[in-house]
C-alpha positions in Angstrom: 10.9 -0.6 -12.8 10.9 1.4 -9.4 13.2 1.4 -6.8 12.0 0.9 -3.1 12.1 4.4 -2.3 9.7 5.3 -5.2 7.0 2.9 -4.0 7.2 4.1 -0.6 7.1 7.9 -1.3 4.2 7.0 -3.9 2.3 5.4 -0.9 3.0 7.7 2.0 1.7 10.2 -0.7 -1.8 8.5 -1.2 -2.1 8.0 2.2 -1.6 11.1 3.3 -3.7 12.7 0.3 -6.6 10.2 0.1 -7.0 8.8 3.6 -5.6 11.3 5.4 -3.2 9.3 7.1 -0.8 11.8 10.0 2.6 11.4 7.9 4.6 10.8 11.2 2.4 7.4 11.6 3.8 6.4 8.0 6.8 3.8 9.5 7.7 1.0 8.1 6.6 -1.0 11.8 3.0 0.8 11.4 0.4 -1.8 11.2 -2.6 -1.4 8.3 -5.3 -1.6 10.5 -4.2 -0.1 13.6 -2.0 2.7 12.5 -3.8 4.0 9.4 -7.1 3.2 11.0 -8.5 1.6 8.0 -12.1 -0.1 7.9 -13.3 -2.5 5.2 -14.0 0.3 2.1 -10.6 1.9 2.9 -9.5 -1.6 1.7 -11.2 -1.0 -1.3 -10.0 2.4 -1.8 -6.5 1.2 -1.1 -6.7 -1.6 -4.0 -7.8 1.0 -6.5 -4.9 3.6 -5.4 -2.5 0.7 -6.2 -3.9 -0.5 -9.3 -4.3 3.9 -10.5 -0.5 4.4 -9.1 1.2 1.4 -9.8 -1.0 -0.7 -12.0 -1.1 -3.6 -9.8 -4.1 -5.6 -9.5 -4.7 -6.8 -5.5 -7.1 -9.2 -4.4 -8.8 -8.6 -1.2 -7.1 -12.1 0.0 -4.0 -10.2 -0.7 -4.0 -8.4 2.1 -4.3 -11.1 4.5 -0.5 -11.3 4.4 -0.1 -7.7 4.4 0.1 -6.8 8.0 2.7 -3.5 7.9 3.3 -0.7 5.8 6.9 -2.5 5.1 4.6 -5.7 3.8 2.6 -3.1 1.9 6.1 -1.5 0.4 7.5 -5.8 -0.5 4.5 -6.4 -1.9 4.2 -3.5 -4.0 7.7 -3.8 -5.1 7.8 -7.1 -6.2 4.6 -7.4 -8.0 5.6 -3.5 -10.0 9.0 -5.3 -10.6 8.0 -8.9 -11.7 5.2 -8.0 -13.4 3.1 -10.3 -11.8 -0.5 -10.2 -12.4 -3.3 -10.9 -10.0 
C-alpha cells in the first residue's frame, strides 16, 4: 500500500529521468499534454513506467480522464491501493 507522497515522488522521478520532464513544471495544476509536452509514444512509455513502478495496468482510454498530474497521482493511488486491475 503507498501513501500519496510515494506515488508522487515515484512519478516526478520517472518523469524527470525518462522524459526529461524540468522538475519545477512537476505541480499538481500541470496539465499531461501541455506541461510535460508529451506526444502519442510518450503515452506509451508513460503506461509501461506505471505498470514497471507500480504494477498498474493502464489502458490508453484511461487517460482520457487523466488531464493533470494531480489526476495522474488519484489515479495511481487508487488503482496501487484497491488493487484494481485493468
Amino acid at each position: 500500500m503507498m501513501n500519496y507522497q510515494e506515488i508522487s515522488q515515484t512519478v516526478k522521478h520517472f518523469l524527470i529521468e525518462d522524459f526529461e520532464v524540468d522538475p519545477e513544471a512537476i505541480t499538481p495544476d500541470a496539465t499531461l499534454k501541455d506541461t510535460l509536452d508529451l506526444d502519442s509514444l510518450d503515452y506509451i512509455d508513460l503506461i509501461v513506467a506505471i505498470d514497471n513502478h507500480f504494477g498498474i495496468k493502464v489502458r490508453p482510454e484511461d487517460f482520457q480522464t487523466m488531464k493533470t498530474i494531480k489526476d495522474l497521482y488519484d489515479f495511481i493511488h487508487t488503482r496501487a491501493n484497491h488493487k484494481i486491475t485493468a
